[in-house]
C-alpha positions in Angstrom: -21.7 -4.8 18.7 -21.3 -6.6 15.6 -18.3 -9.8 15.3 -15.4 -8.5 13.7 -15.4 -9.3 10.1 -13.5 -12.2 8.5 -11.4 -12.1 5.7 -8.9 -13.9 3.4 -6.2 -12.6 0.6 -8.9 -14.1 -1.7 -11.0 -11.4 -0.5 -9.2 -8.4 -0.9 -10.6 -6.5 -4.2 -7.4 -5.9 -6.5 -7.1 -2.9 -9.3 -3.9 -2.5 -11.5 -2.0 0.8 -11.7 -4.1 2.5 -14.7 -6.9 2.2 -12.4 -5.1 3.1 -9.2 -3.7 6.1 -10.9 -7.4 6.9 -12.4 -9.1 6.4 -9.1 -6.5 8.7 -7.3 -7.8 11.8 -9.8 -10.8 11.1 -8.2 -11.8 10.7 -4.2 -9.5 7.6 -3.1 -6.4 8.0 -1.0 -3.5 5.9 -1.6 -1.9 4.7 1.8 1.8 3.2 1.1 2.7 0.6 3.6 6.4 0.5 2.4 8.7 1.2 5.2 9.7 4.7 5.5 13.5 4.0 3.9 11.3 2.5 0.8 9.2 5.4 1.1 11.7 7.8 1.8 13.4 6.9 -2.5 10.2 7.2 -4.1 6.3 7.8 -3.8 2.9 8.2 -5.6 2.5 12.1 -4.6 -0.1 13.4 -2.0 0.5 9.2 0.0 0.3 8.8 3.4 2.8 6.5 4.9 2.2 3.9 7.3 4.5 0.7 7.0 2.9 -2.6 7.6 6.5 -4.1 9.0 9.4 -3.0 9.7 13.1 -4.1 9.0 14.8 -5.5 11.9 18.4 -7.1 12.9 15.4 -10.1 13.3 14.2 -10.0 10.0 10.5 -8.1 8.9 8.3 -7.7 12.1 4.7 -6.5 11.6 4.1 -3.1 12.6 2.1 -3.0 16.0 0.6 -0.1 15.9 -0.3 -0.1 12.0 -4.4 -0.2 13.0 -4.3 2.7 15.5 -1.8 4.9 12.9 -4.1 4.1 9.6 -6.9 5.6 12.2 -5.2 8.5 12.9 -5.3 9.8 8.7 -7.8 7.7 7.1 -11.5 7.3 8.4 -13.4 3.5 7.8 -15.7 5.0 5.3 -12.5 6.3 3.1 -11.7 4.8 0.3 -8.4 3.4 0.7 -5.5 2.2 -2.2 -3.0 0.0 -0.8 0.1 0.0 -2.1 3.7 -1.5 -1.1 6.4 -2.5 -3.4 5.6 -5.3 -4.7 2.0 -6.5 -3.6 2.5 -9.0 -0.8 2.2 -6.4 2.3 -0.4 -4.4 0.6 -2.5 -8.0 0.6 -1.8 -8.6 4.3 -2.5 -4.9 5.5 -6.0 -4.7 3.4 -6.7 -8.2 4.9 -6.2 -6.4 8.6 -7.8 -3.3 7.3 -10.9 -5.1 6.5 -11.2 -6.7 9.6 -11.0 -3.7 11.5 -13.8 -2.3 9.6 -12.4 -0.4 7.2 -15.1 -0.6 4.1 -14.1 0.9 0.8 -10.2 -1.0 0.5 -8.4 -2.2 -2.8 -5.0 -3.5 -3.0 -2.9 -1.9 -6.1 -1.6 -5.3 -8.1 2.3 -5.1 -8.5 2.8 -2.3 -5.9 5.1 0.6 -6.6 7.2 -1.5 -8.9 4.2 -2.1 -11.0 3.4 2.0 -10.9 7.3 2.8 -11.7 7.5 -0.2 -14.8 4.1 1.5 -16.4 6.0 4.5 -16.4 3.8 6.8 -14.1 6.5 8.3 -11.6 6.3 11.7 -12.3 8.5 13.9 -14.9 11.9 14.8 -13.4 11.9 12.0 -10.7 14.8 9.2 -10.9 15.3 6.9 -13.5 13.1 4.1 -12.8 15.8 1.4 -12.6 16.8 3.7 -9.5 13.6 3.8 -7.6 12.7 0.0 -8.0 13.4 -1.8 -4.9 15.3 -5.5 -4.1 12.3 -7.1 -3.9 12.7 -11.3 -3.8 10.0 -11.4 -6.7 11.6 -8.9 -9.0 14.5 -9.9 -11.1 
């Protein structure tokens, strides 16, 4: 059995939203690890959802059971965008991803905010000031 694979932030392959929205056209999946309130205001179409942490009277606790629910929609060989609103979960969960032997993972730089300020939410949704999140690094 091989040793489970280490890795760092500095590891995790990054592509901005052009190429995001360009590899999505093609055989990529985009897994949003937003919470499902986040989710629930906006998303890229045909996402799965599967949050990396949670809200809590506590503050943001990681999601438990994020490995095992990835497993159950995406496959290790898939190849997997990771999106979250701003970019800091979508690091973490593509650093856990790639230590659980998922092989094909990119994170998408800026998150949805960075996919709603390059104007790409789709005709007819909100006004992107609406969909754009309290995020601590946005203005």
């Amino acid at each position: 059995m091989d040793a489970p694979k280490s890795c760092t932030p500095e590891d995790v392959a990054t592509v901005n939203v052009i190429a995001a929205k360009d590899l999505l056209g093609s055989n990529h999946c985009y897994l949003d690890v937003r919470t499902p309130e986040e989710f629930s205001k906006s998303h890229i179409h045909h996402a799965f959802n599967v949050p990396y942490m949670f809200i809590t009277q506590e503050g943001r606790v990681k999601n438990p059971e994020f490995l095992k629910e990835v497993s159950l929609i995406l496959k290790k060989d898939d190849h997997i965008i990771v999106g979250c609103n701003s970019g800091g979960r979508g690091v973490r969960a593509c650093v856990d991803l790639i230590e659980a032997g998922y092989e094909n993972v990119s994170n998408m730089e800026g998150g949805y905010s960075a996919w709603v300020d390059a104007g790409l939410t789709p005709a007819g949704d909100k006004p992107a000031e609406e969909l754009k999140t309290f995020c601590k690094f946005r203005p």
